[in-house]
VOBA-1610 file (N, C-alpha, C; in pm, whole numbers, padded with zeros to 5 digits, always signed):
BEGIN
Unk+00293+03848-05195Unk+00329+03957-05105Unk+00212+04053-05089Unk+00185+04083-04976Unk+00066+04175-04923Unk+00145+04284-04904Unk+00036+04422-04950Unk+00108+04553-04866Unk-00022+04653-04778Unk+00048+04705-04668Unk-00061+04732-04563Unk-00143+04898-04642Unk-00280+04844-04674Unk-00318+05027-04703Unk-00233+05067-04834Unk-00230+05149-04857Unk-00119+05232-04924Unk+00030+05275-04875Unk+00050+05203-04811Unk+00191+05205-04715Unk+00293+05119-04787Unk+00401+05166-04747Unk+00556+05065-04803Unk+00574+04945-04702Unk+00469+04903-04624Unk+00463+04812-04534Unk+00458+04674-04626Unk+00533+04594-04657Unk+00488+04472-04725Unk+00526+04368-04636Unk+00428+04303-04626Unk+00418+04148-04598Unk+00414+03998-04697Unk+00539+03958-04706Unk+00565+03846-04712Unk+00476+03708-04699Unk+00410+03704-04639Unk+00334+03610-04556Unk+00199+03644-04488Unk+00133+03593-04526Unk+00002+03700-04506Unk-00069+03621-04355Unk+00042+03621-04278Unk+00014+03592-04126Unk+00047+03740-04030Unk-00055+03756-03969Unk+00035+03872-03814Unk+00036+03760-03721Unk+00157+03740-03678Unk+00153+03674-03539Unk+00186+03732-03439Unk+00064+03703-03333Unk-00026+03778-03206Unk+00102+03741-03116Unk+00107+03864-03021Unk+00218+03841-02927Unk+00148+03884-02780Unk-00029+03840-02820Unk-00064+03864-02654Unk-00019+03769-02558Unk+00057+03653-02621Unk+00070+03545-02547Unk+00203+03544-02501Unk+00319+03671-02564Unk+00435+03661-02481Unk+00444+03697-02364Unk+00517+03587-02347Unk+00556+03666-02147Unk+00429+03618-02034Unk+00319+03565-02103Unk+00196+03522-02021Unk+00169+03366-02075Unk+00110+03277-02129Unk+00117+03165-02164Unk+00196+03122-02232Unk+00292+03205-02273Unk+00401+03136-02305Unk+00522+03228-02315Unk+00605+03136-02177Unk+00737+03194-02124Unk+00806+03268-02238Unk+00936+03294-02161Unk+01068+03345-02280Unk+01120+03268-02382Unk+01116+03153-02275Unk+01200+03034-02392Unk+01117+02998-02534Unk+00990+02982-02477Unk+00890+02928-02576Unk+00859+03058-02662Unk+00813+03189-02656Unk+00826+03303-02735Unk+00933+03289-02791Unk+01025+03260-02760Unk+01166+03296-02833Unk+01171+03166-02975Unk+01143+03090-02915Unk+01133+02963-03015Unk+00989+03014-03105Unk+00899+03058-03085Unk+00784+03098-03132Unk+00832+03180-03254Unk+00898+03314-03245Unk+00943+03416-03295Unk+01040+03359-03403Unk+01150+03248-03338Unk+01260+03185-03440Unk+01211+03139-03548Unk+01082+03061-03516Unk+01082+02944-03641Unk+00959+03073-03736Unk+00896+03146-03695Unk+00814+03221-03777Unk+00866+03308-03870Unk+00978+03417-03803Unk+01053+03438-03933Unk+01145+03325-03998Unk+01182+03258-03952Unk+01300+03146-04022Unk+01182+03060-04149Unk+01047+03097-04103Unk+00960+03034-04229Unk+00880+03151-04310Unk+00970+03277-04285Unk+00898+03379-04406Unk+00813+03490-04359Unk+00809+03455-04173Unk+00737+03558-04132Unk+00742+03667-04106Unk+00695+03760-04088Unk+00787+03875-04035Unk+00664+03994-03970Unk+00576+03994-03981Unk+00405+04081-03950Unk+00422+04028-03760Unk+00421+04116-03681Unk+00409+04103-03513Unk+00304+04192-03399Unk+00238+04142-03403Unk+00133+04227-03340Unk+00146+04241-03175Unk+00136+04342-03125Unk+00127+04324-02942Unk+00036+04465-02893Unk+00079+04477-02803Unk+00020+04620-02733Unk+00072+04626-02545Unk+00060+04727-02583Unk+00123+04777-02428Unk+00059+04718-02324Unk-00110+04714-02351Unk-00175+04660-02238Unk-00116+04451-02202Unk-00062+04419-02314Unk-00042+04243-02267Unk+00088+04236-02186Unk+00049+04165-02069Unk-00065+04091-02030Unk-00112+04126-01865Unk-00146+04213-01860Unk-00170+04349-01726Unk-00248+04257-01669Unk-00360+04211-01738Unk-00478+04114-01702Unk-00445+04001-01605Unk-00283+03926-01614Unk-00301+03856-01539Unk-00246+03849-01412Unk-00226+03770-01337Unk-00125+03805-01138Unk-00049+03852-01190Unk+00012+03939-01094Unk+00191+03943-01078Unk+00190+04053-01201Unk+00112+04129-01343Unk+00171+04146-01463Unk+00125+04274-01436Unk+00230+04405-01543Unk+00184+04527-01484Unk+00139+04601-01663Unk+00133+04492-01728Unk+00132+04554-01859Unk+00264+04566-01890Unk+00294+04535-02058Unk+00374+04524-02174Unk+00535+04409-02124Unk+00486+04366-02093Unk+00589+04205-02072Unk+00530+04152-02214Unk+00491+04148-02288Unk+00443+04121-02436Unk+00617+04162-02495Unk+00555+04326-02485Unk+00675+04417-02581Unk+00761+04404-02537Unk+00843+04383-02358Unk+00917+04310-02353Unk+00977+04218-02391Unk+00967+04097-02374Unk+00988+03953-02439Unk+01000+04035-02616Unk+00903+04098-02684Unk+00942+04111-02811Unk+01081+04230-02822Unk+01111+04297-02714Unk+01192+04353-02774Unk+01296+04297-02735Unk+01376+04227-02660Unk+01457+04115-02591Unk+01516+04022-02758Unk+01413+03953-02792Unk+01432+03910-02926Unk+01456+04002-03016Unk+01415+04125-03056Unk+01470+04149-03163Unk+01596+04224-03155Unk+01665+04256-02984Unk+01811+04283-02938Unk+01888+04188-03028Unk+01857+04097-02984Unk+01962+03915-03003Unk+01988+03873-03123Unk+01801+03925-03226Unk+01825+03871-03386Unk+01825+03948-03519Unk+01779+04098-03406Unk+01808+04244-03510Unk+01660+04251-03555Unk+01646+04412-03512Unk+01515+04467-03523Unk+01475+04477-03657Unk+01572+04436-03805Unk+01454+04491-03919Unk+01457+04368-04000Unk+01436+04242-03913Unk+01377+04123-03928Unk+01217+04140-03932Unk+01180+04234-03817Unk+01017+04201-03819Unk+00953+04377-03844Unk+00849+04361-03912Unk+00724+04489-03874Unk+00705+04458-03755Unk+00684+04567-03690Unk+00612+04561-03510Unk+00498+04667-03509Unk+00383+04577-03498Unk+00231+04670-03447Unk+00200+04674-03299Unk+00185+04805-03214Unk+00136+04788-03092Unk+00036+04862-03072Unk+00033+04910-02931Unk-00121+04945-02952Unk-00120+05067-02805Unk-00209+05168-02811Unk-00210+05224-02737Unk-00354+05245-02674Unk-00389+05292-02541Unk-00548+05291-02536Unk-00621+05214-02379Unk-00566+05117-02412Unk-00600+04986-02269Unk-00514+04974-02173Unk-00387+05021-02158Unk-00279+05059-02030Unk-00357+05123-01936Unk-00338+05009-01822Unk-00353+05191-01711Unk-00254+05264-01702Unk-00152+05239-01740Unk-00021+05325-01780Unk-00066+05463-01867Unk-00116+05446-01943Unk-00092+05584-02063Unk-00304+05540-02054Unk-00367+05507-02014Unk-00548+05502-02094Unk-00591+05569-02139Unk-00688+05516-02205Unk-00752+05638-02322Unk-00632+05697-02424Unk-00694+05754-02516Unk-00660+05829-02626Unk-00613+05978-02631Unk-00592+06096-02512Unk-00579+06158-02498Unk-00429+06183-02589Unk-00383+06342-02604Unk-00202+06320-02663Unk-00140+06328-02483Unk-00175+06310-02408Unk-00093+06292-02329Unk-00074+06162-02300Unk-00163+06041-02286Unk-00145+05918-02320Unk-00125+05876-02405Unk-00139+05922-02517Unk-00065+05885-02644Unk+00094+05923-02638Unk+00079+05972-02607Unk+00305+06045-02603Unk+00336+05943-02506Unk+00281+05907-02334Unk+00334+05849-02244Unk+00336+05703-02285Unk+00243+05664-02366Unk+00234+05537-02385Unk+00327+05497-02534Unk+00365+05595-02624Unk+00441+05547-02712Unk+00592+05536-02662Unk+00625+05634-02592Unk+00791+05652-02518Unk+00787+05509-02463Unk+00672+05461-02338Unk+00732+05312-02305Unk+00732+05224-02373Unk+00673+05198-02542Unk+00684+05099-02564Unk+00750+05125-02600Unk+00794+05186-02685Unk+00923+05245-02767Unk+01092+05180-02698Unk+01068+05229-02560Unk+01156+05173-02451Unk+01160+05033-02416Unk+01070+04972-02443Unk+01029+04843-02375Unk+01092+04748-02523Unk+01087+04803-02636Unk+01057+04716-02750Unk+01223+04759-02791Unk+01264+04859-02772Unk+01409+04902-02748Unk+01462+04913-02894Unk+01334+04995-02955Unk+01336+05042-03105Unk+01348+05202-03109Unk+01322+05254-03235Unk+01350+05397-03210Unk+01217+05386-03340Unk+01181+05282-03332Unk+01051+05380-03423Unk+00964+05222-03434Unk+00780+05237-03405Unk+00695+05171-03460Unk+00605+05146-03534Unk+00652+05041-03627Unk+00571+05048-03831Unk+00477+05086-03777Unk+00370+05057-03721Unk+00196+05003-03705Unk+00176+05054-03595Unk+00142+05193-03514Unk+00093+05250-03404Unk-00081+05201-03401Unk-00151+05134-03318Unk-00294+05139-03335Unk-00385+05207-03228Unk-00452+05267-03247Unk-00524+05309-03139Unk-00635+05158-03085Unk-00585+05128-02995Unk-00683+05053-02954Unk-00805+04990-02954Unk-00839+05094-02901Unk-01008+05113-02886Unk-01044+05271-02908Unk-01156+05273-02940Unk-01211+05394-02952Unk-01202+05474-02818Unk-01165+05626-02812Unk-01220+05703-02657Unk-01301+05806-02709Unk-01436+05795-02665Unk-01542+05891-02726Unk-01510+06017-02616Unk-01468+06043-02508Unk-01449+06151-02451Unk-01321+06194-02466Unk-01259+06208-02581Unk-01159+06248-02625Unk-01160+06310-02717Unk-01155+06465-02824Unk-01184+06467-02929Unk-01101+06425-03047Unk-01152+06325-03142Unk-01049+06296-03203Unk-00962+06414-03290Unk-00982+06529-03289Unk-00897+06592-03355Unk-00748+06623-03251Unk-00786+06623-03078Unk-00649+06579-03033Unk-00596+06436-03041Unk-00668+06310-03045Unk-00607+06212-03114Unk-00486+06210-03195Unk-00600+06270-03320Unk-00497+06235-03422Unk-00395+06311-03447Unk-00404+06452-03402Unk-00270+06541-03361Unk-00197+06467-03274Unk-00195+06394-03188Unk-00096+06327-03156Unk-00047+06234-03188Unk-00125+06144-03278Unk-00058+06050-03338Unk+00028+06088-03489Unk-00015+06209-03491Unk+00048+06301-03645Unk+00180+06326-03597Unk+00153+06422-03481Unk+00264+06469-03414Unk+00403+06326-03386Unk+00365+06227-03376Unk+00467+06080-03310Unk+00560+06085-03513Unk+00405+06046-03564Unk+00472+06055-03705Unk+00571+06125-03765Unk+00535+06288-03735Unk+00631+06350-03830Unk+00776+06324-03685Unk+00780+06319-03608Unk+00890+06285-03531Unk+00969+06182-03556Unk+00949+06053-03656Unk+00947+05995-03684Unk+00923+05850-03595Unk+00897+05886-03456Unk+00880+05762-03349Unk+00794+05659-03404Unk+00679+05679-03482Unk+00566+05592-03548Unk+00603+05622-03727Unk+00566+05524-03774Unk+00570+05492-03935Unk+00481+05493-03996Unk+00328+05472-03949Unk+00204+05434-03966Unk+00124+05426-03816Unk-00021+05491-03874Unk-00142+05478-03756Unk-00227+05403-03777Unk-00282+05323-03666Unk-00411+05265-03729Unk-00500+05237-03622Unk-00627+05190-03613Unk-00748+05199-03544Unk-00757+05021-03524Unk-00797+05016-03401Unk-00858+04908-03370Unk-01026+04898-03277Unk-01096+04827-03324Unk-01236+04808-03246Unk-01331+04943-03263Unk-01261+05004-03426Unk-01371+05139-03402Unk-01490+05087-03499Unk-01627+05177-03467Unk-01722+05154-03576Unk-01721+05248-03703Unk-01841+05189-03789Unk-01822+05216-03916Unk-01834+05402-03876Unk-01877+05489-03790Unk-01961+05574-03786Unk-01789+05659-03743Unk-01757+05634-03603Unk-01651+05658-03594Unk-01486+05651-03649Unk-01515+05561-03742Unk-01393+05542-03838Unk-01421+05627-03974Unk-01528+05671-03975Unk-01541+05748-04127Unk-01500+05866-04039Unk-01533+05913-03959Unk-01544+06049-03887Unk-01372+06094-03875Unk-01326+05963-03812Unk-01174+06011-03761Unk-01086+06059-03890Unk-01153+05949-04028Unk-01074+05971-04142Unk-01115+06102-04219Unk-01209+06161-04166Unk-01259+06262-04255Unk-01182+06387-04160Unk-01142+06362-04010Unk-01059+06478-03953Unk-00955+06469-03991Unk-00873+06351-04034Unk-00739+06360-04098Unk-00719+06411-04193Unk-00798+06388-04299Unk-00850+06510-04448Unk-00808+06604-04425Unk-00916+06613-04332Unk-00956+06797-04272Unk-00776+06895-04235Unk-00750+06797-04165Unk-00649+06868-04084Unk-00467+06858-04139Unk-00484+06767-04242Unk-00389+06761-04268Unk-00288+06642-04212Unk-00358+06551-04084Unk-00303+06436-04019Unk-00294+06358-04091Unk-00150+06271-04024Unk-00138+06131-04092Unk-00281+06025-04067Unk-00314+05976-04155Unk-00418+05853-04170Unk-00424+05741-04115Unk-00485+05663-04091Unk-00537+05543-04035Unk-00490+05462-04175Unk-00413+05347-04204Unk-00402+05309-04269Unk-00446+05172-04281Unk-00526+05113-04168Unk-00542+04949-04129Unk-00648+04984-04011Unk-00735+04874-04018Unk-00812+04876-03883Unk-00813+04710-03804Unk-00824+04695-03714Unk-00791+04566-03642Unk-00934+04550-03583Unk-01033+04474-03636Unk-01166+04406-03600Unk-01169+04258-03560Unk-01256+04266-03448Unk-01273+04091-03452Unk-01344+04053-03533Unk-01269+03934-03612Unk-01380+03906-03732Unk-01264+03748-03738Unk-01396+03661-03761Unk-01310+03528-03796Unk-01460+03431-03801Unk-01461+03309-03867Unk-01593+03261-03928Unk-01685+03242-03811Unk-01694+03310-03702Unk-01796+03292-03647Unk-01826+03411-03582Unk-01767+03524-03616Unk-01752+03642-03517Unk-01780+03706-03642Unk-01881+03742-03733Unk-01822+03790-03891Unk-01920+03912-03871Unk-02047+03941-03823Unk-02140+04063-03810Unk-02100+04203-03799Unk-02004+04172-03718Unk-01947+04318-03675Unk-01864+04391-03779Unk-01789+04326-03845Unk-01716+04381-03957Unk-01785+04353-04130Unk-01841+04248-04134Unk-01890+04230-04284Unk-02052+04333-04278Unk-02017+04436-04383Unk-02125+04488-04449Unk-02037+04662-04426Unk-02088+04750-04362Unk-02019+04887-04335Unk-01907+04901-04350Unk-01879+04836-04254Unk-01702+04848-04184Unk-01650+04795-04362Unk-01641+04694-04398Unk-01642+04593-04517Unk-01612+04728-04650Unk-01699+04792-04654Unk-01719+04881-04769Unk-01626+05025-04743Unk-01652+05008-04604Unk-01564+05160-04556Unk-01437+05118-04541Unk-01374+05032-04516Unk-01229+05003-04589Unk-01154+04966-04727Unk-01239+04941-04770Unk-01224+04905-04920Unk-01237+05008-04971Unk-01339+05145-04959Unk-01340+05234-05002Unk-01212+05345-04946Unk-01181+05337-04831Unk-01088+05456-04792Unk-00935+05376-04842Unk-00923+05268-04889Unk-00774+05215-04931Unk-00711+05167-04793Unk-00786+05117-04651Unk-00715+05058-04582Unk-00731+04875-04575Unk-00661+04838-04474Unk-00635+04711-04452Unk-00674+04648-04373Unk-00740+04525-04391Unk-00831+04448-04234Unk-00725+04385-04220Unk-00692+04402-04081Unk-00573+04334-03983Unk-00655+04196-03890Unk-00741+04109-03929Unk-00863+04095-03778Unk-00800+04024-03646Unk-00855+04043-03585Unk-00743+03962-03446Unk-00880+03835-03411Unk-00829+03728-03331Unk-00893+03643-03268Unk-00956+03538-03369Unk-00821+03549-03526Unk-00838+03458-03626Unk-00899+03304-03586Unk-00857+03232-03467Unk-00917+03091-03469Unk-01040+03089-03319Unk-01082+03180-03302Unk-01156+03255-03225Unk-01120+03168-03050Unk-01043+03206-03000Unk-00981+03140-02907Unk-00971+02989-02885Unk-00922+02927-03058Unk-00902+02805-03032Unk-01038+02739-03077Unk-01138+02757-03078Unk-01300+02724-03124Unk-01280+02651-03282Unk-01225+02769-03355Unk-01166+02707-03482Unk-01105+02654-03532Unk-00959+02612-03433Unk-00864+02525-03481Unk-00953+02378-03381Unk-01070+02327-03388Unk-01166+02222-03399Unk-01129+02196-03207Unk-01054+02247-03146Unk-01055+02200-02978Unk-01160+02182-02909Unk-01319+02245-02935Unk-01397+02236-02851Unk-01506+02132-02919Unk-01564+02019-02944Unk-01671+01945-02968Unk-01724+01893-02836Unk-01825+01818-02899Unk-01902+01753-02823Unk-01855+01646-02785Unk-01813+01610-02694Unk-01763+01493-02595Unk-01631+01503-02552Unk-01568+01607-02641Unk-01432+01665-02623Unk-01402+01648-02462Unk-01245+01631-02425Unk-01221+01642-02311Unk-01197+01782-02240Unk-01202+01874-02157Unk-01229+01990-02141Unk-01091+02046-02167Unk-01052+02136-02233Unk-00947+02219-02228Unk-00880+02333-02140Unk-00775+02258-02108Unk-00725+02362-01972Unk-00657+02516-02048Unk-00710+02629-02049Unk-00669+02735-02086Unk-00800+02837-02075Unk-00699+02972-02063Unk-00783+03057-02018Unk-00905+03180-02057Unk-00870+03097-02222Unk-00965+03101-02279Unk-01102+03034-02371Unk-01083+02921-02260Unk-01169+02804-02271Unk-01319+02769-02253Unk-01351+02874-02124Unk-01505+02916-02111Unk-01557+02956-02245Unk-01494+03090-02294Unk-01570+03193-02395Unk-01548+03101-02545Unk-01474+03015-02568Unk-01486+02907-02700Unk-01611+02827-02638Unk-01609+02807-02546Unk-01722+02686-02557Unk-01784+02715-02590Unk-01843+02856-02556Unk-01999+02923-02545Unk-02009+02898-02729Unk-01898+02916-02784Unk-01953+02915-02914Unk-02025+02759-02991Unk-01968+02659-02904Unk-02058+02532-02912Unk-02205+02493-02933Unk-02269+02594-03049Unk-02430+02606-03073Unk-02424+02571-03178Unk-02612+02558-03249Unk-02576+02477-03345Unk-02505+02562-03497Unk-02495+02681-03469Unk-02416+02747-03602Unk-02279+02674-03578Unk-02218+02681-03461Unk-02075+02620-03441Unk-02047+02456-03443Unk-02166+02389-03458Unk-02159+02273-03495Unk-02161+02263-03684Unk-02209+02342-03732Unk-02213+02332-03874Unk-02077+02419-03915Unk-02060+02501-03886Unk-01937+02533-03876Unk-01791+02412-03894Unk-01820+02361-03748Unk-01706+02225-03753Unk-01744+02155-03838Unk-01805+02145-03861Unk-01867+02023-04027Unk-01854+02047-04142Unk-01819+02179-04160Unk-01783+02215-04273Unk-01649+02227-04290Unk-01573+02255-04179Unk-01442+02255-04135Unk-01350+02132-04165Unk-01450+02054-04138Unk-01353+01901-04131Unk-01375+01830-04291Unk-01459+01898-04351Unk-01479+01840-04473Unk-01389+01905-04549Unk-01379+02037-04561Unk-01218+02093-04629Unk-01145+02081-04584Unk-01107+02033-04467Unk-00956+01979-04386Unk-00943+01829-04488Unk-01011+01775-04490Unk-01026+01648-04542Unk-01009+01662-04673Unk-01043+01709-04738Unk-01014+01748-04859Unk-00894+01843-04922Unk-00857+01928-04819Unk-00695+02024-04837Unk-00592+01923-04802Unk-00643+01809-04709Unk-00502+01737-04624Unk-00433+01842-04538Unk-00528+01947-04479Unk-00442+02043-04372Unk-00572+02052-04244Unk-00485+02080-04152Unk-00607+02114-04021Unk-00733+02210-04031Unk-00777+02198-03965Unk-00894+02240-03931Unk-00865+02379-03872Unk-00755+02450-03810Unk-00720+02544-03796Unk-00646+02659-03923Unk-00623+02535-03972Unk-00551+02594-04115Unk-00649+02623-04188Unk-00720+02563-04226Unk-00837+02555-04318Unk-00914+02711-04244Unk-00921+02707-04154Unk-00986+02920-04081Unk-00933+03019-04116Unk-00832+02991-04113Unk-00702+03080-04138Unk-00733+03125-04316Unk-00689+03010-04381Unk-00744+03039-04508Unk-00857+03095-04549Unk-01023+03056-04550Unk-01065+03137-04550Unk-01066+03264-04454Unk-01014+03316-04411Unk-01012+03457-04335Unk-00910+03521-04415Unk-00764+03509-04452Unk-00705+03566-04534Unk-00801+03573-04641Unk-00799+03451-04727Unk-00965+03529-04849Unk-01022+03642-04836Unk-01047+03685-04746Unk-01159+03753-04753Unk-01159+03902-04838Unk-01274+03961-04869Unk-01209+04084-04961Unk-01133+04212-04798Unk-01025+04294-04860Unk-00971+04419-04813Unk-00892+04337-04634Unk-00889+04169-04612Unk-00795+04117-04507Unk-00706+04096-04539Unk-00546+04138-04518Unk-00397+04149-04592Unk-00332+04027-04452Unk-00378+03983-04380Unk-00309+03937-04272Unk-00415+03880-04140Unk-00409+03770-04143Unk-00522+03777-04012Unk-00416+03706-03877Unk-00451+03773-03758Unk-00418+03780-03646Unk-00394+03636-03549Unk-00294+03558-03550Unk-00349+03400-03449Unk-00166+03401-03413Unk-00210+03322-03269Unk-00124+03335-03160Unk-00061+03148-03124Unk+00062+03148-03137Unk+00095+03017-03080Unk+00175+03027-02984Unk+00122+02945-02858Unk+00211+02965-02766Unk+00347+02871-02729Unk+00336+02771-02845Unk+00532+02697-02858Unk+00482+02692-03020Unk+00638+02698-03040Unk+00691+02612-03147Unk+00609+02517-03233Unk+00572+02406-03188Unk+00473+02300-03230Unk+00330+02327-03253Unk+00285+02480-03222Unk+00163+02531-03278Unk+00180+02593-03429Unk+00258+02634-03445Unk+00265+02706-03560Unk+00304+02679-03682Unk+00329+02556-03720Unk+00268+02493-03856Unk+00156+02525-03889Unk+00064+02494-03816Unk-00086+02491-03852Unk-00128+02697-03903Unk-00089+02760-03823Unk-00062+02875-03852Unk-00014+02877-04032Unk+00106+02836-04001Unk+00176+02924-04115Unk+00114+02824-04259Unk+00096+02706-04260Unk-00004+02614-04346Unk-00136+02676-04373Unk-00206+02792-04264Unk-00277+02843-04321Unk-00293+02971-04424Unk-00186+03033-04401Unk-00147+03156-04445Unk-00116+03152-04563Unk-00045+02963-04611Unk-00025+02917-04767Unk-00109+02863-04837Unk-00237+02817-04807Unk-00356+02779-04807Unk-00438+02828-04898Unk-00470+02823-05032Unk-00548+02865-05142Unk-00692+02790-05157Unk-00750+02801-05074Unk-00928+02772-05095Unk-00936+02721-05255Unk-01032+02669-05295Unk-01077+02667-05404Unk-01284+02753-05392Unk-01300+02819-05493Unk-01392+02913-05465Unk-01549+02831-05393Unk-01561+02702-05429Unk-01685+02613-05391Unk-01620+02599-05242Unk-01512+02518-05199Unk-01490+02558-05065Unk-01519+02684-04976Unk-01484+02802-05059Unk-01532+02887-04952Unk-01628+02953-04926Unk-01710+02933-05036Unk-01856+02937-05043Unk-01897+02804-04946Unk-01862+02644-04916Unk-01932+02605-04845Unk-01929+02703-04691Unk-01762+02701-04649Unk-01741+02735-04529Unk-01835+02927-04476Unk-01840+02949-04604Unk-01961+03090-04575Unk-02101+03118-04571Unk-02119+02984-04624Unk-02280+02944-04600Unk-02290+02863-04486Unk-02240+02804-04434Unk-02175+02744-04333Unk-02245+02818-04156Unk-02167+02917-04196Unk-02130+03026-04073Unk-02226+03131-04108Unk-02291+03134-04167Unk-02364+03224-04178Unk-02502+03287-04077
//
């Protein structure tokens, strides 16, 4: 059992499963089956944000939190933690407390809860000062609408700063930060960021665990092309670090008797101050490999190959 930060947040299962894919690559029916078999196997960690899936035709933002709050009408809301996110809406943008208030009421509405574990700020808004930030995300707290705050995509410079105004002021804390980080994306978070969570007592949440599919082994060389829409930006990772990468991949797949997606997953939970790493299935029949990774115990020469590996 994992617990988020210093929070009464515990996780069961040291999976978040990504819900950018509800309502956009994968319908109601298939979310719904997605959602069934994940808690019915121990899961319960749900990640989304207001902005999914605005990005694509026809979508106006939070058909994500939709579809998730639809399900937890039908199977009862304190089955799952729910993390969303505020920041990237053109609904509520930026970090301001006036987009912060407008954007927590709709999800709040949309998710058809009266309170969310895991509020994240998105992204950073440098023309915002964070001391109205985090007064507004203090302010959601003591109201009790939010349970917990947390930061996504900030740097080491700006995440010490925000935590040192919460000190200051008496605000609720950042208890988790959400970085892309997964064995080929690892620069941005290993070293600063790395030390500055471990030191302030929070939790790496990372999103884009099998780095759009790159890691669960879909893209090689001669491979047939993969229809999805995030298929360009995996390829690009097809160099020769991402060829040694897959080679190291398939040799502890081969040796665990589990996939090659599983085998990512595992080392990424490993890692020091990650309680949960972030990956998305869009049916049913994806998420073995998921949840096989989340049970997945490396042995320490394995993950030393797969880190010299990627390095």
């Amino acid at each position: 059992m994992g617990r988020i930060g210093t929070t009464d947040l515990e996780i069961d299962l040291p999976l978040n499963l990504g819900g950018n894919v509800f309502g956009w690559t994968a319908d109601e029916r298939d979310s719904t089956a997605v959602l069934d078999a994940f808690v019915d196997a121990g899961g319960s960690f749900v990640d989304t944000a207001d902005v999914y899936s605005e990005w694509a035709d026809g979508h106006a933002g939070g058909e994500s939190e939709e579809v998730l709050g639809r399900w937890m009408a039908s199977r009862g809301r304190d089955r799952l933690l729910v993390a969303t996110k505020v920041g990237s809406w053109s609904g509520a943008p930026g970090l301001s407390r006036e987009s912060i208030r407008r954007g927590a009421e709709a999800s709040l509405r949309r998710l058809g809860t009266d309170v969310i574990d895991l509020y994240y700020a998105h992204r950073d808004d440098p023309s915002t000062p964070l001391e109205e930030t985090l007064g507004a995300f203090d302010e959601l707290v003591r109201e009790g609408k939010v349970r917990y705050v947390a930061a996504s995509n900030y740097s080491p410079a700006r995440l010490r700063e925000a935590l040192a105004v919460s000190d200051r002021e008496g605000f609720a804390r950042f208890v988790a930060l959400q970085p892309h980080y997964n064995l080929v994306h690892r620069e941005e978070y290993e070293g600063e960021l790395t030390g500055l969570v471990a030191d302030e007592g929070l939790s790496c949440v990372p999103y884009a665990a099998l780095a759009g599919g790159f890691l669960a082994g879909k893209y090689r060389d001669g491979a047939d092309a993969v229809d999805s829409p995030r298929a360009a930006k995996a390829s690009q990772l097809l160099d020769e670090r991402g060829r040694r990468v897959l080679a190291a991949l398939d040799a502890v797949a081969a040796e665990t008797g589990r996939s090659v997606g599983a085998v990512s997953i595992a080392w990424l939970a490993a890692q020091p101050t990650v309680v949960a790493p972030i990956a998305s299935a869009r049916t049913a029949e994806q998420l073995p490999d998921l949840l096989a990774g989340a049970r997945l115990q490396l042995s320490h020469d394995q993950l030393r190959r797969l880190t010299d590996a990627s390095a």
